[in-house]
SEFI-283993 format. One line per field, with one value per atom (N, C-alpha, C): residue number from 1; residue in one letter; y, z, x; atom name. Coordinates in steps of 0.001 Angstrom, whole numbers, plus 524288, in hexadecimal, padded with zeros to 5 digits. Example, Ala and Ser with C-alpha at 12.3 -4.5 7.8 and 13.67 -1.06 7.14 Angstrom:
% residues 2
n = 1,1,1,2,2,2
res = a,a,a,s,s,s
y = 7E9C6,7EE6C,7F31C,7F736,7FBDC,8001E
z = 81E78,81E78,81E78,81BA8,81BE4,81EBE
x = 83386,8300C,83390,83232,83566,83264
atom = N,CA,C,N,CA,C
***
This chain:
% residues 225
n = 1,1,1,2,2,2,3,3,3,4,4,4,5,5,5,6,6,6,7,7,7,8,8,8,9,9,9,10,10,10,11,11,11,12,12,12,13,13,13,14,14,14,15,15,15,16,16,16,17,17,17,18,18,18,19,19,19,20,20,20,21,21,21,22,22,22,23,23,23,24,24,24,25,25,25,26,26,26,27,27,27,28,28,28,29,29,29,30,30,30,31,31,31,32,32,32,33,33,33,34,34,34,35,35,35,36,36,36,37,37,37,38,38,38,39,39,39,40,40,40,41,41,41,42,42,42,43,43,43,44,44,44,45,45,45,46,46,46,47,47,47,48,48,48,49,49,49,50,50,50,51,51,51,52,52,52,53,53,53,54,54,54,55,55,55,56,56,56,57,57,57,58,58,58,59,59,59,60,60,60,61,61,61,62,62,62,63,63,63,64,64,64,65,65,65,66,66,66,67,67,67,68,68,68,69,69,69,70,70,70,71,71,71,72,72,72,73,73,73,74,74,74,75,75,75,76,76,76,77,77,77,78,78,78,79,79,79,80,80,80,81,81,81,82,82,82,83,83,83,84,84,84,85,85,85,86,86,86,87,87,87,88,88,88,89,89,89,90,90,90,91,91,91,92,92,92,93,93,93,94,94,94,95,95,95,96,96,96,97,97,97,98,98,98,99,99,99,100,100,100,101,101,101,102,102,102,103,103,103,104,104,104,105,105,105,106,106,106,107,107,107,108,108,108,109,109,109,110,110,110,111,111,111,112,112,112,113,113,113,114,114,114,115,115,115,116,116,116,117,117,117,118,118,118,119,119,119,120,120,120,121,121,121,122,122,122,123,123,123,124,124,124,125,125,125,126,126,126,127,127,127,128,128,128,129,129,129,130,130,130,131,131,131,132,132,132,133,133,133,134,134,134,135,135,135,136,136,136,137,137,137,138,138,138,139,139,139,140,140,140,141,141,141,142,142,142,143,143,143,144,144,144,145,145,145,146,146,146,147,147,147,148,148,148,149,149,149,150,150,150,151,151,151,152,152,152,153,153,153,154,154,154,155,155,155,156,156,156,157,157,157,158,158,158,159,159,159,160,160,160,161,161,161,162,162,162,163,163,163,164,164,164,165,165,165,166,166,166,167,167,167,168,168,168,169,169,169,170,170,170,171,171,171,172,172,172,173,173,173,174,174,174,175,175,175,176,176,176,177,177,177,178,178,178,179,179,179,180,180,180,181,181,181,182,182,182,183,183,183,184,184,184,185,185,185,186,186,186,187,187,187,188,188,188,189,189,189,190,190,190,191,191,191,192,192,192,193,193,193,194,194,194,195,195,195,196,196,196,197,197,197,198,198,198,199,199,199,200,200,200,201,201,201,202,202,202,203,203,203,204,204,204,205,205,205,206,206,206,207,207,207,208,208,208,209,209,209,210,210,210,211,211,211,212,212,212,213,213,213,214,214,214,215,215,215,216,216,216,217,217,217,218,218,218,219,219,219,220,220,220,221,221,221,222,222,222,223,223,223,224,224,224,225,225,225
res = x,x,x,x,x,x,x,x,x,x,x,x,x,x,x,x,x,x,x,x,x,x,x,x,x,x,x,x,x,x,x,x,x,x,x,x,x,x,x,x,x,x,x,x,x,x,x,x,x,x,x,x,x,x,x,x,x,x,x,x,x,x,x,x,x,x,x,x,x,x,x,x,x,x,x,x,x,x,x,x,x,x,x,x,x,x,x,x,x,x,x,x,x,x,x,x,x,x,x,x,x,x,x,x,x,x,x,x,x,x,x,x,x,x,x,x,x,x,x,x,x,x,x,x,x,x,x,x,x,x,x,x,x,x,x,x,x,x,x,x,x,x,x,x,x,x,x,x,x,x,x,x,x,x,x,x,x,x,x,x,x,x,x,x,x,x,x,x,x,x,x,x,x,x,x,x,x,x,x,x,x,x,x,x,x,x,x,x,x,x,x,x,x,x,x,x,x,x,x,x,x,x,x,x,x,x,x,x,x,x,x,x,x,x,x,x,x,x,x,x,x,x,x,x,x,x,x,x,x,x,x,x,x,x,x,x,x,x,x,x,x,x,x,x,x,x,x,x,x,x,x,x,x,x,x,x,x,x,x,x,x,x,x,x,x,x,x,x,x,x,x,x,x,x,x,x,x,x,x,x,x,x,x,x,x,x,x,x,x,x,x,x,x,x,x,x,x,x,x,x,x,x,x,x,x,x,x,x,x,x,x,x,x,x,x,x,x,x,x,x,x,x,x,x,x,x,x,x,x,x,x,x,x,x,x,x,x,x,x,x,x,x,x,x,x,x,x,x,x,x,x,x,x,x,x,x,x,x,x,x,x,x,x,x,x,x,x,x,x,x,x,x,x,x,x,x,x,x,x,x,x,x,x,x,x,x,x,x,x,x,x,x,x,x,x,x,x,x,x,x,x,x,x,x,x,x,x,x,x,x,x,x,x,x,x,x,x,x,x,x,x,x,x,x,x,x,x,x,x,x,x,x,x,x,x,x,x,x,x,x,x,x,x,x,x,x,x,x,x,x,x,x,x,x,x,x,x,x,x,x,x,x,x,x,x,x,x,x,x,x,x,x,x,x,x,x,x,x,x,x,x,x,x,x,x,x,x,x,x,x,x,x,x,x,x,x,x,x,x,x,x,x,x,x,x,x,x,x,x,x,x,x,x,x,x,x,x,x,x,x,x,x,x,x,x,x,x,x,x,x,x,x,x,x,x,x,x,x,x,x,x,x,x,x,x,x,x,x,x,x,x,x,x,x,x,x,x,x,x,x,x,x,x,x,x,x,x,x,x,x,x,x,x,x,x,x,x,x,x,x,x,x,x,x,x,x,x,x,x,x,x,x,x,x,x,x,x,x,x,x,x,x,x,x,x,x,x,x,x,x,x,x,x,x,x,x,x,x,x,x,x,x,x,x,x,x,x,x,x,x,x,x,x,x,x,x,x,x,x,x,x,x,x,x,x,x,x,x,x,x,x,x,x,x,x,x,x,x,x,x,x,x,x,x,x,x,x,x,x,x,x,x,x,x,x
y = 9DB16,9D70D,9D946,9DDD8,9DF65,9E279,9E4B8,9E7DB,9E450,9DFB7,9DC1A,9D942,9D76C,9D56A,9D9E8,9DE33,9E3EE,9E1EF,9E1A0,9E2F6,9DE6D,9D98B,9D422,9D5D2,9D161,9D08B,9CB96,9CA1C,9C629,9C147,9BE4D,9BA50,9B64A,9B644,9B5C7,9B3C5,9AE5F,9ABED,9AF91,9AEDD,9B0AD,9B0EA,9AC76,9AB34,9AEB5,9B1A4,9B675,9BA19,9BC2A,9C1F8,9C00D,9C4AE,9C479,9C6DC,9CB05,9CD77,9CDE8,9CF6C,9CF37,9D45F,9D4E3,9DAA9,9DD40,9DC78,9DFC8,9DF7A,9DFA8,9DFB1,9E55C,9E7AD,9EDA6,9EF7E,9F5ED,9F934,9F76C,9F6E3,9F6E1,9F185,9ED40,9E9DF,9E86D,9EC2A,9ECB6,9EFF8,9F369,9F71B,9F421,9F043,9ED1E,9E997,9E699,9E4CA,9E670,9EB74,9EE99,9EF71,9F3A9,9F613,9F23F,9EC30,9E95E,9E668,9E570,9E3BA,9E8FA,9ECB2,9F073,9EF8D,9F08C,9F0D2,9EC10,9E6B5,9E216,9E24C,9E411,9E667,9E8F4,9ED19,9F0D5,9EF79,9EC22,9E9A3,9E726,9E15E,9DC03,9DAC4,9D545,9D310,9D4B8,9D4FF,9D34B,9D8E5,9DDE6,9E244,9E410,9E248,9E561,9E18B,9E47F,9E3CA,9E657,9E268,9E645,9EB0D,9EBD5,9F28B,9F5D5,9F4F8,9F80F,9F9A0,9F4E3,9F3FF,9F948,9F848,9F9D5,A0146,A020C,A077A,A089A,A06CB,A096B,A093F,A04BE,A045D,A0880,A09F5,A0DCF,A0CB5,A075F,A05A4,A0203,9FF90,9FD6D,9F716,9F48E,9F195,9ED7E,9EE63,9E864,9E99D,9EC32,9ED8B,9EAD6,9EA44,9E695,9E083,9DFF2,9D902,9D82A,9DC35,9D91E,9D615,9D6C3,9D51C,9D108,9D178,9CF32,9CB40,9C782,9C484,9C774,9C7C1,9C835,9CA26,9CD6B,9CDBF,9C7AC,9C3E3,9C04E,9BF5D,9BE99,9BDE3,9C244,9C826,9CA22,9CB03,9C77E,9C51A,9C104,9BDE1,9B97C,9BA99,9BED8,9C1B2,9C2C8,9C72C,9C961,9C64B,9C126,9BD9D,9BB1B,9BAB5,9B73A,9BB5D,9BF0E,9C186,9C29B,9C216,9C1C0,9BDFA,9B8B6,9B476,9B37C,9B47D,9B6A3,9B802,9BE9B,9C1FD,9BD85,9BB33,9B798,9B46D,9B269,9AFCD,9B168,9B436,9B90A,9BC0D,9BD3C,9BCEF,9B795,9B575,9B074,9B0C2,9AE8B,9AD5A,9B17A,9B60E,9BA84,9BAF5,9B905,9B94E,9B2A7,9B086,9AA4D,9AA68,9ACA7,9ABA5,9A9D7,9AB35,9A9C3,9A676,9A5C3,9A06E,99C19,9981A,992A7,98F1B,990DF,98EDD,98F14,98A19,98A31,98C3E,98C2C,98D7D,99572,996D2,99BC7,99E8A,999DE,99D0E,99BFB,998A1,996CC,99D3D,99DE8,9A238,9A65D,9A9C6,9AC5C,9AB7C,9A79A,9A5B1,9A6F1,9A498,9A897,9ACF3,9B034,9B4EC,9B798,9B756,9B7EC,9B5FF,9B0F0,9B196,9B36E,9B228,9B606,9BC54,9BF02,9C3A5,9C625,9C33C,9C554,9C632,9CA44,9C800,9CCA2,9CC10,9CF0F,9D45D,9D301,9D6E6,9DA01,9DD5C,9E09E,9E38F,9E631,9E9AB,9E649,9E84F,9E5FB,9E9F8,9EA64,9F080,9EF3A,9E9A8,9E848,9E7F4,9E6FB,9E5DA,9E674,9E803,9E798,9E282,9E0FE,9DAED,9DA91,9E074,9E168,9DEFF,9E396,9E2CB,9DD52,9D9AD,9D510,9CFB2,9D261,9CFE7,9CFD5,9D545,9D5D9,9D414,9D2D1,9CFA3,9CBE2,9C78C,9C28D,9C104,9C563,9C3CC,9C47A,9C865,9C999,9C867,9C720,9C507,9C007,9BDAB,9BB26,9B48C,9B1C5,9AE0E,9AE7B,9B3E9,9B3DB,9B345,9B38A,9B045,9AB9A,9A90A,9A2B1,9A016,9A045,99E94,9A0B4,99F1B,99F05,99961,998C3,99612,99544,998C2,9988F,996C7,996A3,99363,99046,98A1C,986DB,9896E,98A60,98D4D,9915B,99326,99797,99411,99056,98DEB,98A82,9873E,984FC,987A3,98E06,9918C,9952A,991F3,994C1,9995B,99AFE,9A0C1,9A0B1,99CDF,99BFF,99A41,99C7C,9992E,99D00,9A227,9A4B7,9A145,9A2AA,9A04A,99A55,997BD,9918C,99322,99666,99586,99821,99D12,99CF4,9998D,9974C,994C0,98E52,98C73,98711,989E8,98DF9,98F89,98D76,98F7E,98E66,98801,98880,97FA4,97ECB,97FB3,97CD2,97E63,9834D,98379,9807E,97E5C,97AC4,97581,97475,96E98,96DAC,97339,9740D,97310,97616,97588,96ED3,96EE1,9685D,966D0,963DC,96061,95AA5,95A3E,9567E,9590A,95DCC,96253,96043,95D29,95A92,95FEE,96591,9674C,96CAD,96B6B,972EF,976E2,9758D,97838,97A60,9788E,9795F,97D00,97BB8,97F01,98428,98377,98A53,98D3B,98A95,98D45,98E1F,98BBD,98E11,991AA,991B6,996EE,99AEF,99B2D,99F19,9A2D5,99E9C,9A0AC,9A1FC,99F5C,99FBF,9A452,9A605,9AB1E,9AFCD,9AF02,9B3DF,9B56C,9B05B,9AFF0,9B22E,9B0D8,9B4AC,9B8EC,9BBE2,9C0C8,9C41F,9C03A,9C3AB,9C28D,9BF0D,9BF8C,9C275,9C364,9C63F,9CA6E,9CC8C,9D387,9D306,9CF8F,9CFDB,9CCFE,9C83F,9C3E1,9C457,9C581,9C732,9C1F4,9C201,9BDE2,9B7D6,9B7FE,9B33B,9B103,9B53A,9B3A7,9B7B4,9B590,9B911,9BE78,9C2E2,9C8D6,9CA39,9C52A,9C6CA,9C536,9C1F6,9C000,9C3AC,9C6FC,9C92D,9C644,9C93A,9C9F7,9C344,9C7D5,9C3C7,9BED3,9C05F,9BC2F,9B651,9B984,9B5B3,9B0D8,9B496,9B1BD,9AE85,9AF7A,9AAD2,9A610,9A7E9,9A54A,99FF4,9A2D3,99F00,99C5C,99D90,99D60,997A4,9976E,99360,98EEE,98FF9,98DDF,98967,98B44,9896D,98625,9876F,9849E,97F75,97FE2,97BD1,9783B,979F4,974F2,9722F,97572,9724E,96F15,97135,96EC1,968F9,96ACB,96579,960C9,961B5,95E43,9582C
z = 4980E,49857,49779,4926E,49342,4981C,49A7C,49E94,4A262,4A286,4A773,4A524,4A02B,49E00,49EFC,49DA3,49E7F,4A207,4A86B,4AD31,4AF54,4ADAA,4ADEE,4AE70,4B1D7,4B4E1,4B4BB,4B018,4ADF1,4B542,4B56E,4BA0C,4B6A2,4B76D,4B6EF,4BB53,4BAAA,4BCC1,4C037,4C617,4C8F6,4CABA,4C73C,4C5F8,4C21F,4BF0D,4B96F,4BD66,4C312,4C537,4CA1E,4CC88,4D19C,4D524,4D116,4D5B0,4D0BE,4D2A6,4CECA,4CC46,4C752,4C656,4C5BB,4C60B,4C4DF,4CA48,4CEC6,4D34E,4D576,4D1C1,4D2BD,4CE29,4CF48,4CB52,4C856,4CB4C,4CA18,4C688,4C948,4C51A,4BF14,4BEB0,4BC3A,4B6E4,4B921,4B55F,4B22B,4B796,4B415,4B0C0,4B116,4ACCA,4A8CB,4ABBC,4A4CA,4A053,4A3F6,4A03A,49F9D,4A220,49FF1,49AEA,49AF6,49571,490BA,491E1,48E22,48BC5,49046,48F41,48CB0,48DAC,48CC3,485A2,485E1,47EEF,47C02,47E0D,47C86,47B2B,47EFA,47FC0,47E5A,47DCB,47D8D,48424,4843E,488F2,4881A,485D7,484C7,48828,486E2,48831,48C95,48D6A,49296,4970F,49C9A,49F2B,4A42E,4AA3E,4AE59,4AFB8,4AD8C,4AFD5,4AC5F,4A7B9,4A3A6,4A4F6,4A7CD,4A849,4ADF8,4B25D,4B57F,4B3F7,4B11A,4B00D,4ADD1,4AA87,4A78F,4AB69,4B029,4B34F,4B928,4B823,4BD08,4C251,4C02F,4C5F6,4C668,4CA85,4CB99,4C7D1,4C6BE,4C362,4C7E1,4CC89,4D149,4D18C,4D0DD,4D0E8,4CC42,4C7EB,4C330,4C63B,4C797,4CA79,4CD0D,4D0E2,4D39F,4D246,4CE03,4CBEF,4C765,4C4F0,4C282,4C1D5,4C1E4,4C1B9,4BD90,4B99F,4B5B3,4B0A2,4AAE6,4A777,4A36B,4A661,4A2FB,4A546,4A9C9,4AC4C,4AC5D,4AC7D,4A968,4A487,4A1EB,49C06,49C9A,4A020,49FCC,4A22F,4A609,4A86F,4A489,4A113,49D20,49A2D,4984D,495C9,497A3,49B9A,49FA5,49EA1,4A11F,4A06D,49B42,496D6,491EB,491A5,4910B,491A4,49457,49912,49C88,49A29,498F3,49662,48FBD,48EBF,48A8C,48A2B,48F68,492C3,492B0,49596,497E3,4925F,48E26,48788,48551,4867D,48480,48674,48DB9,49090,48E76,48EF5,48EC2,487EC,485EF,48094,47DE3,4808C,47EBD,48222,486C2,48B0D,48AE9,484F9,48120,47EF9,47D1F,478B7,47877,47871,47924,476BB,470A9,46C36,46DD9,46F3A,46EE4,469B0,46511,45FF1,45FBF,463C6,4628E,466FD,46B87,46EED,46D29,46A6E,4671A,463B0,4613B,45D18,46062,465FB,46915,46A54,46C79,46D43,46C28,46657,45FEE,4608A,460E0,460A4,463C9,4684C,46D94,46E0B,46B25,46B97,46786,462CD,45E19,45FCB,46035,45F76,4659E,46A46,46E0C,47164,47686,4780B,47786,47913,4750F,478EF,47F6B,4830F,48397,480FC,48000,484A1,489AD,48CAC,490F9,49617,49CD8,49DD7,4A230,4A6B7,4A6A7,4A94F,4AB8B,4A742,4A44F,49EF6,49838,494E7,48F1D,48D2F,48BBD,48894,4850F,4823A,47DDD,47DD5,48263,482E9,48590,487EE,48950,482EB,47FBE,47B34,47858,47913,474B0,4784B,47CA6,47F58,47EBB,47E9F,47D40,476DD,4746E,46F4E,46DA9,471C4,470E1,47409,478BC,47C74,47F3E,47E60,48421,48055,47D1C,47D68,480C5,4811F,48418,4883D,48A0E,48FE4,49190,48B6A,48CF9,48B80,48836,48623,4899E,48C5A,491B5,494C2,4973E,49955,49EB9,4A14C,4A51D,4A3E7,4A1AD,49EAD,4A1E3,4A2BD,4A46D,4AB22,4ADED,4B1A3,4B36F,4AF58,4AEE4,4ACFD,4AC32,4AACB,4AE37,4B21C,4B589,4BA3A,4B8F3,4BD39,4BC0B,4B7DA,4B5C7,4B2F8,4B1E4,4AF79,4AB2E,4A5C9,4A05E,4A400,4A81A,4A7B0,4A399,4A3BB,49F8E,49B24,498BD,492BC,49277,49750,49864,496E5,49958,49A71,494D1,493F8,48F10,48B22,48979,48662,4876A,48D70,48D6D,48A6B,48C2B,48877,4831F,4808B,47A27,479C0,47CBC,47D77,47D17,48005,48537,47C44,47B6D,47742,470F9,470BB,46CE4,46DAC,47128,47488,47557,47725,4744B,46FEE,46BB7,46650,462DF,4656D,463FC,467A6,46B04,46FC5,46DDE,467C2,46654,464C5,464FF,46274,4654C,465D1,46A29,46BD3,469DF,46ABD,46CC1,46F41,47176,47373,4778C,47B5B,476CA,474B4,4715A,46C54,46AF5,46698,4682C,46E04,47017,4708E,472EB,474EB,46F32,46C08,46721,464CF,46316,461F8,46654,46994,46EF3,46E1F,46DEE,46D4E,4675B,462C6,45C7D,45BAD,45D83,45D5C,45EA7,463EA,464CC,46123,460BC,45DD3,456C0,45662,45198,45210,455FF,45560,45636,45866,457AF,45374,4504D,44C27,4479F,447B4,4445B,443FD,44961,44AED,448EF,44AF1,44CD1,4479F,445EE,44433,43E28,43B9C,43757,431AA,43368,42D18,42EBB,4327C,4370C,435A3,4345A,431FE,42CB5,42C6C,42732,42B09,4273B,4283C,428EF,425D9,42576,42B6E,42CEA,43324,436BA,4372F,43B9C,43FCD,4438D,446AD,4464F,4425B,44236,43ECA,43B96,43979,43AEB,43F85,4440D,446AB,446A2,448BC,44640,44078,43DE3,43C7D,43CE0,43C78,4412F,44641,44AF6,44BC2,44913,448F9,44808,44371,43F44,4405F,44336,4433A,449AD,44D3E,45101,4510C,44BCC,44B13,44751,443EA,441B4,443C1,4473D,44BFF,44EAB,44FDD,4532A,45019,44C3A,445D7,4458D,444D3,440E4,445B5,44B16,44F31,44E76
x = 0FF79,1037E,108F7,10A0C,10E48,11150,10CF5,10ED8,1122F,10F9E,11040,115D7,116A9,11AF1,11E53,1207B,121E7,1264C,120C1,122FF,12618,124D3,127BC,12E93,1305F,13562,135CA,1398B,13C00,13CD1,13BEC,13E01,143A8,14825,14CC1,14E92,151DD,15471,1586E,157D8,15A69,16173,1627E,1685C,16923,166C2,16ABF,169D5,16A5C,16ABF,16CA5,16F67,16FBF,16D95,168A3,165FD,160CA,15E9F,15875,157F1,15AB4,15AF6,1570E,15085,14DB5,14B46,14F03,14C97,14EA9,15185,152E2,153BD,15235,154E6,15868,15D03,162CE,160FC,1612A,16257,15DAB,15999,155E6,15A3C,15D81,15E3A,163CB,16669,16C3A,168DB,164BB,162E7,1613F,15EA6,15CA7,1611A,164D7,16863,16DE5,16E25,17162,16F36,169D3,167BE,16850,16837,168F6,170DC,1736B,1799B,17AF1,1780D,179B3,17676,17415,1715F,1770C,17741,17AA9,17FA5,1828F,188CB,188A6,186E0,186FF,187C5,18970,1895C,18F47,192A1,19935,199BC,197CF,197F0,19614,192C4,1906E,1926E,192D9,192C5,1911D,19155,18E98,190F2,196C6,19854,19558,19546,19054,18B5C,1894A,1851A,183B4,18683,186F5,185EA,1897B,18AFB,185E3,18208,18050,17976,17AC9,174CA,1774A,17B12,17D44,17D5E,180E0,182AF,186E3,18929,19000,18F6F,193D5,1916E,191DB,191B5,190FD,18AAE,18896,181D2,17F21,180D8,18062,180FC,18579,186BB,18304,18049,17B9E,1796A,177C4,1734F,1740C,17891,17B3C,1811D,180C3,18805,189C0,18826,18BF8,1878C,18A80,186FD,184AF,186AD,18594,17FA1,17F33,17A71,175A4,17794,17415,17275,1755A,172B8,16EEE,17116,16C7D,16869,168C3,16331,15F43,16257,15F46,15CC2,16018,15E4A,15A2C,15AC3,155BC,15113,1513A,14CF2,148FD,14BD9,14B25,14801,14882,14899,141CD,1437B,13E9B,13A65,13B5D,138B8,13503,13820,1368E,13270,1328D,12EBF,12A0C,129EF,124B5,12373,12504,12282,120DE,121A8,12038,11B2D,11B74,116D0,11210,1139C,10F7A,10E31,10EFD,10F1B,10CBC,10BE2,10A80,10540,10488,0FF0F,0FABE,0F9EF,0F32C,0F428,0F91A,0FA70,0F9C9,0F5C7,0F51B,0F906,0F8F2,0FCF7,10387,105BA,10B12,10DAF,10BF9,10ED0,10EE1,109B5,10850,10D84,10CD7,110FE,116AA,1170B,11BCD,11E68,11A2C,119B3,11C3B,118C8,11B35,1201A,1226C,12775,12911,128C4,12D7E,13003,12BB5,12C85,12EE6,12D62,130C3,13562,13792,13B8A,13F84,13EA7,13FBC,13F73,13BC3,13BFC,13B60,13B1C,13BB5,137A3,1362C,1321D,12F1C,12905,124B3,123A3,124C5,12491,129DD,12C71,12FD0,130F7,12C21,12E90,12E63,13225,132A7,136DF,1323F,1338F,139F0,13AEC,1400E,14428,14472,14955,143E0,1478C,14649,14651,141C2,142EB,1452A,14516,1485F,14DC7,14EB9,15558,156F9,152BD,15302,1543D,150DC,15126,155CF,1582A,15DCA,16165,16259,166AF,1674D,1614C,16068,162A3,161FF,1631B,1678C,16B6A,17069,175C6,17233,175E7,17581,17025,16DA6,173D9,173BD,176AD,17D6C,17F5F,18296,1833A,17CB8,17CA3,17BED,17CAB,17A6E,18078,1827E,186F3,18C11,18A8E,1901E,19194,19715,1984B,192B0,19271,18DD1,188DA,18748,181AE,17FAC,18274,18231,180B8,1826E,18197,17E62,17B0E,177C6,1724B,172A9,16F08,16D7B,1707D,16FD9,16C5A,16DE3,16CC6,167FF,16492,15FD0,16186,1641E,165B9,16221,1613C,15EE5,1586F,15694,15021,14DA1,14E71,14A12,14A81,14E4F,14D83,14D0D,14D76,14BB5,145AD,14452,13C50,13B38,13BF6,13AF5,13B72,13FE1,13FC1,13BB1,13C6F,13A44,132B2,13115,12D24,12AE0,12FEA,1311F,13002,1332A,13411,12EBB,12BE9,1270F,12394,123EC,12114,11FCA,12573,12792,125D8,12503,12490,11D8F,11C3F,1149F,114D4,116C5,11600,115CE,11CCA,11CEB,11ED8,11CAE,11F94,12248,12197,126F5,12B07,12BEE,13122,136B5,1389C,13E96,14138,141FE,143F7,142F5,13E30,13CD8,13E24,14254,14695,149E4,14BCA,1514C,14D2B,14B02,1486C,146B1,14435,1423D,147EC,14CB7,14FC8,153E7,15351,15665,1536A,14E99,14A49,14DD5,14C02,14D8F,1533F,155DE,15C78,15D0C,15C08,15CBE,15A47,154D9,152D9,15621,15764,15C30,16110,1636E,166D9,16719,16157,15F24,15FA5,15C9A,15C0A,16149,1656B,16A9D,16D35,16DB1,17061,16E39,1689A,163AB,166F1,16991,16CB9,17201,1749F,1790A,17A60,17978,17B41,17819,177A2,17384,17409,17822,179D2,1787A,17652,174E0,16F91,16C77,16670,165D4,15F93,15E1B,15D09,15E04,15EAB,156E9,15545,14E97,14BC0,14EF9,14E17,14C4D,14A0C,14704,145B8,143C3,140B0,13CB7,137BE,13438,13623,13929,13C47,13EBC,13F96,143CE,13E77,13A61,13521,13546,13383,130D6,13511,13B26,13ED9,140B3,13E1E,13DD5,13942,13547,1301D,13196,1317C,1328C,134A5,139CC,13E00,139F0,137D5,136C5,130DE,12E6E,128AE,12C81,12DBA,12FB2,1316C,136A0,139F4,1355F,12FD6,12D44,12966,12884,124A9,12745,12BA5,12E18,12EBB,12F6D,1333F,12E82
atom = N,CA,C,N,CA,C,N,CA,C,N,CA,C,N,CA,C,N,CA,C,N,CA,C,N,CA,C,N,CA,C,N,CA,C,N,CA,C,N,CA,C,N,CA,C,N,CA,C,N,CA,C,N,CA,C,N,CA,C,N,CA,C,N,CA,C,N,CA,C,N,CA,C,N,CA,C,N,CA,C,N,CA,C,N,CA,C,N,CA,C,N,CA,C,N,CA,C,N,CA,C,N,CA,C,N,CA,C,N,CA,C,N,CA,C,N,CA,C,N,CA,C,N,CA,C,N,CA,C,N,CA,C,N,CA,C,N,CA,C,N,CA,C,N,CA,C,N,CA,C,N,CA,C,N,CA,C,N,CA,C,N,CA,C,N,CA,C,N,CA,C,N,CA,C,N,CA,C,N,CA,C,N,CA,C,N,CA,C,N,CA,C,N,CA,C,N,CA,C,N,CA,C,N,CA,C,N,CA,C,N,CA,C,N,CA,C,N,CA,C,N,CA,C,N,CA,C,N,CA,C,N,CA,C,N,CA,C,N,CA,C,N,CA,C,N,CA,C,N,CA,C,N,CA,C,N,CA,C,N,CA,C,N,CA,C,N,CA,C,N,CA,C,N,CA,C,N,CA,C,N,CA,C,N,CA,C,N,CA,C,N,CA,C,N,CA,C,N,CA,C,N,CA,C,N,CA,C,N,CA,C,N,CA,C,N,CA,C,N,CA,C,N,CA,C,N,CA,C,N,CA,C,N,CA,C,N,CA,C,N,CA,C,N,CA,C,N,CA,C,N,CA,C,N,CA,C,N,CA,C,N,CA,C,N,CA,C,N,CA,C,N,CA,C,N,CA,C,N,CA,C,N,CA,C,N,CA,C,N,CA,C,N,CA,C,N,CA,C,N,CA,C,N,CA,C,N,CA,C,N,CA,C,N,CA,C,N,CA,C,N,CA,C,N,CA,C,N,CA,C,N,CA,C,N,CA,C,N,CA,C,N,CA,C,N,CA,C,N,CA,C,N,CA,C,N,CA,C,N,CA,C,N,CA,C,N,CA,C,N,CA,C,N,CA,C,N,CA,C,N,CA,C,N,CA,C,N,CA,C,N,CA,C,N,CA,C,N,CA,C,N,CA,C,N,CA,C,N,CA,C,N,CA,C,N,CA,C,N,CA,C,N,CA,C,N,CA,C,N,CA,C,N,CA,C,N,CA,C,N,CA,C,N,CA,C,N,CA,C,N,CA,C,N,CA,C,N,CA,C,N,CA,C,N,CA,C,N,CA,C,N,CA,C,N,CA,C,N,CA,C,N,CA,C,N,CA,C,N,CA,C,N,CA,C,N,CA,C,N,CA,C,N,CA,C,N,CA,C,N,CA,C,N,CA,C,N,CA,C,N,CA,C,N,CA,C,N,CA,C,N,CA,C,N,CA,C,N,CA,C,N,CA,C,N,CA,C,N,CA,C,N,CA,C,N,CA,C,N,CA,C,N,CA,C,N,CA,C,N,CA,C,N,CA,C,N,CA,C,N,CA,C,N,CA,C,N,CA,C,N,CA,C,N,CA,C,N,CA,C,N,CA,C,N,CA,C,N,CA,C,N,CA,C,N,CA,C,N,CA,C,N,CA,C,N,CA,C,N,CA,C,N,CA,C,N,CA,C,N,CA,C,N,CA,C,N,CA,C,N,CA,C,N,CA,C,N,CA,C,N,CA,C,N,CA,C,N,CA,C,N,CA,C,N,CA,C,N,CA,C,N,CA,C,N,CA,C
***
């Protein structure tokens, strides 16, 4: 099963590209090594003449494939997103118990996802964008417009998941949408202030910490409703 997860190619809304970057070399490698630069720089910093220079080529060869670096954020993001998906599915398959696939959930989204390698991009480096960059692609004037235009379906399907699971558990819960998608986003948002932001939580907050901390926080809302 891992081999086959491995070789998997994220399917992404055809509006974040202008050409299908893993339909060549070239644009296989502006995605690789723009998720690496976009690690490295921030989003504020990097850009496609950077980008260009360091995959060894003109930066109108970057535009192909790309409008702009805002949209290959939300690529990356998508694919992430994606990638989230396909751990879940492959990771819940045996699970009869909504609370057991609940449990999986958690974790995956707290601590990330459980299949680590793909031929095509690092989930790794898919993970530390999401956690360091991916809200700068949502909190824009364009939103409204990017949404109209499917840009957000990954993290729509993933998350309606979460939903669809809360609503098994307790289908009187009023609020399942809004509860998966604050888990979803509050998680990220953890794990950067955990780094970055430290005086923000307890210092004992780990990892697994963060688990039993969302754990908690998401059996109760649905306990008590």
């Amino acid at each position: 099963m891992e081999n086959l997860v491995n070789n998997m190619k994220m399917e992404v809304h055809d509006n974040l590209y202008l050409k299908e970057p893993f339909s060549s070399e070239l644009g296989s490698s502006i995605v690789q090594n723009g998720a690496v630069l976009i690690q490295d720089l921030g989003m504020e910093n990097f850009t496609f003449k950077k980008l260009a220079v360091t995959v060894g080529v003109t930066e109108a060869a970057v535009y192909r494939y790309f409008e702009n670096k805002h949209m290959l954020l939300l690529y990356l993001t998508a694919w992430y997103w994606a990638w989230m998906e396909v751990n879940y599915v492959y990771s819940t398959a045996n699970l009869e118990s909504s609370k057991a696939r609940l449990s999986i959930a958690m974790r995956l989204i707290v601590n990330g996802p459980v299949f680590t390698k793909n031929v095509h991009i690092s989930p790794s480096d898919l993970r530390n964008i999401v956690v360091n960059e991916s809200l700068k692609g949502y909190l824009t004037k364009t939103v409204d417009t990017e949404h109209k235009n499917g840009i957000f379906a990954q993290v729509y399907s993933f998350g309606e998941r979460i939903s669809d699971l809360i609503f098994e558990i307790n289908p009187t819960y009023p609020y399942p949408k809004t509860l998966a998608y604050t888990i979803m986003e509050s998680s990220l948002l953890h794990a950067f202030n955990a780094k970055h932001l430290p005086d923000m939580t307890e210092q004992s907050l780990d990892s697994e910490n963060r688990l039993v901390f969302f754990e908690d926080l998401i059996i109760k809302a649905i306990s008590n409703a």
